[in-house]
N, C-alpha and C positions, 0 to 999 in steps of 0.2 A: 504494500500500500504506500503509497505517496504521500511524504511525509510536507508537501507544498498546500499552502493555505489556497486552493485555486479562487475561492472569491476574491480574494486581496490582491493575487496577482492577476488575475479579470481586470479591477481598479486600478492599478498602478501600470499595467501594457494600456489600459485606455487611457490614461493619462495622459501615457508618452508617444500615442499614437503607433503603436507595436500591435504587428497580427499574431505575433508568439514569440517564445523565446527558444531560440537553437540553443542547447546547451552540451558543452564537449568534454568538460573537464571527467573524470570520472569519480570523485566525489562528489560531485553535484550532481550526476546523472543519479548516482544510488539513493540523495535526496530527492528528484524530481521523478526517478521513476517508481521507488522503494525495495529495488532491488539488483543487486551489486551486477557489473556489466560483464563479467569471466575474467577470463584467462590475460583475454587482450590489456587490460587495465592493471594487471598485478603488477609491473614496474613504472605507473603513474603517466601513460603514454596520454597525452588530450587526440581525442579525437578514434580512437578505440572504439568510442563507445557515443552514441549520439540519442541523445532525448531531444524530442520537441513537444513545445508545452503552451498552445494555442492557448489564445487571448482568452478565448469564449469558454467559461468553466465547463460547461454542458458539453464540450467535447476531448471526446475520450483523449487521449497522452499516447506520441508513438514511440518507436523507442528503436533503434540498430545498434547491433551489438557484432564485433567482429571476431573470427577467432585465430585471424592472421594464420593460417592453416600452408605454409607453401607448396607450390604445384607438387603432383606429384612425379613430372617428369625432367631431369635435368636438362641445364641449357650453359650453352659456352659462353664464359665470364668477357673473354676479350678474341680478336681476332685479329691476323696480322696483315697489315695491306702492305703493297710494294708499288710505289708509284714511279713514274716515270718523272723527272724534272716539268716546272711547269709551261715553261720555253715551247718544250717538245708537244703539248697539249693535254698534257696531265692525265696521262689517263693510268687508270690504278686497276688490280688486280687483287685478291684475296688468296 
């Protein structure tokens, strides 16, 4: 459960003219959403983990949560090209 007063933040996005609040940090997200965002957030990364928290209380809270998962297929770091001088018309090869 969401531990956000959503009337008072209703009041205070209509105040400042705000349709919601994007929120990235990952403690604020486990305030805004009421529940901690995984994996992705245990070394304090912003943006891990993303709540949105619409002006209008009456609507529900979304919430993305990543689990930085990488592929599972490998891929070559670097590759070595061989160019020709640029004189000659540059043309390069891998």
């Amino acid at each position: 459960m969401s531990d956000i007063d959503r009337r008072h933040a209703e009041r205070l996005m209509e105040q400042a003219g705000l349709d919601a609040l994007v929120i990235f940090q990952p403690e604020a997200f486990r305030y805004a959403v009421g529940a901690p965002a995984g994996v992705a957030t245990m070394w304090g990364r912003a943006g891990a983990a993303i709540a949105l928290v619409p002006a209008d209380a009456a609507t529900g809270l979304a919430a993305i949560a990543s689990d930085h998962t990488p592929p599972a297929r490998s891929a070559r770091l670097w590759q070595r090209w061989t160019c020709a001088p640029i004189a000659s018309g540059s043309t390069c090869s891998i």
